[in-house]
N, C-alpha and C positions, 0 to 999 in steps of 0.2 A: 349488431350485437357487440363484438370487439371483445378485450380482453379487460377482466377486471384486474387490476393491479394493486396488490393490499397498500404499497407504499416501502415496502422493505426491500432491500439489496441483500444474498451474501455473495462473494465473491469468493470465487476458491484458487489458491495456489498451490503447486508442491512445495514439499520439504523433504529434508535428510531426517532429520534429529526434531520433532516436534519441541523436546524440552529445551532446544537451540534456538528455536525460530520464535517459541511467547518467550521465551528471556528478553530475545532482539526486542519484535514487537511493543513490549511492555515498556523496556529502557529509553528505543531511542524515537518514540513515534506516540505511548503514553496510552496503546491500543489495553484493553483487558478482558484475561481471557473470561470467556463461558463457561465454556467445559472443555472435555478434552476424554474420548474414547482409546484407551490404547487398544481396546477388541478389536475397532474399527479404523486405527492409525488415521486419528482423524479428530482436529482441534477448533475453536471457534472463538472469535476474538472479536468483539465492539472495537470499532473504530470511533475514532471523533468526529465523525458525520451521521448527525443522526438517522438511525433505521438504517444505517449499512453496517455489516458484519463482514469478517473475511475470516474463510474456514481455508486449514490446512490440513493436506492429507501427504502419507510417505508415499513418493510416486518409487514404484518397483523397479528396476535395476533393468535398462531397456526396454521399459514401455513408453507407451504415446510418441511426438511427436516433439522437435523444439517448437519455440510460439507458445503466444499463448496473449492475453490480454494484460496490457500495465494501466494498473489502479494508479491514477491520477488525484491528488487531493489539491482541492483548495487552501490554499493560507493567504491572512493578508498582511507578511512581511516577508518575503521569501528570500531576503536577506540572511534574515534574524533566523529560519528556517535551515537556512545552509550553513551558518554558524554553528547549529546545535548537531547537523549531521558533522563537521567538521571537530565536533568537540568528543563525539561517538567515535571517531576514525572511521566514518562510512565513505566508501568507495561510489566515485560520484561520476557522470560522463559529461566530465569537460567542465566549462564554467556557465551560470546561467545564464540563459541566451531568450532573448526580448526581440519583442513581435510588439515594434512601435505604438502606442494609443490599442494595442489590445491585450498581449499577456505578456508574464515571463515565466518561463517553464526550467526544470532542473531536477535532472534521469541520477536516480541514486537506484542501490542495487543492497537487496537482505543479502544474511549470509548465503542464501542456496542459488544466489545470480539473478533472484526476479529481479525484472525490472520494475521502479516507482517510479511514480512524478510526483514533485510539487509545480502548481501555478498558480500565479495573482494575477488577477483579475486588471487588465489597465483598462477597461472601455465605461468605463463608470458604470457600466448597468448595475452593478450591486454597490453603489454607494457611493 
């Protein structure tokens, strides 16, 4: 039988300040928001991958755990990519670093310390 899968992603991170994180969001990545519950401190943001979303919610003052999953996006100039996190003052880990004839990958971090990536694709499967 298995699982039926409608096709859609959201992905949830914490936040401090929801109206800090769609500013970020919005500015340096071009995400936009959905909506945004302050009942339910809890936000929702279209990404530029289609059918994925990523909701934010205020994680409470010593709960959960560190960790957690880093959203990974595709670009295909992650040059021109780092440039624009560089033009934002985004806080990056280290310099892009490439995995010969297959990617190159580059850890930038929101204001609340998640961790992102970008990677380009070097194995030609996508083109």
């Amino acid at each position: 039988m298995g699982i039926s899968f409608d096709g859609g992603l959201t992905c949830s991170c914490s936040a401090t300040d929801l109206d800090r994180t769609i500013a970020w969001y919005e500015k340096v990545l071009g995400f936009a928001l959905i909506y945004k519950r302050d009942d339910i401190a809890w936000c929702e943001m279209t990404s530029p991958v289609a059918n994925v979303n990523v909701g934010f919610g205020i994680k409470e003052e010593g709960a959960g755990t560190p960790g957690g999953a880093v959203l990974t996006f595709g670009v295909t100039d992650i040059e021109a990519a780092k440039a624009e996190l560089d033009r934002h003052g985004v806080r990056q880990d280290g310099d892009i670093m490439e995995i010969p004839d297959m990617v190159k990958l580059l850890t930038f971090y929101d204001p609340d310390d998640n961790a992102l990536m970008f990677y380009q694709d070097l194995s030609n499967a996508h083109g």
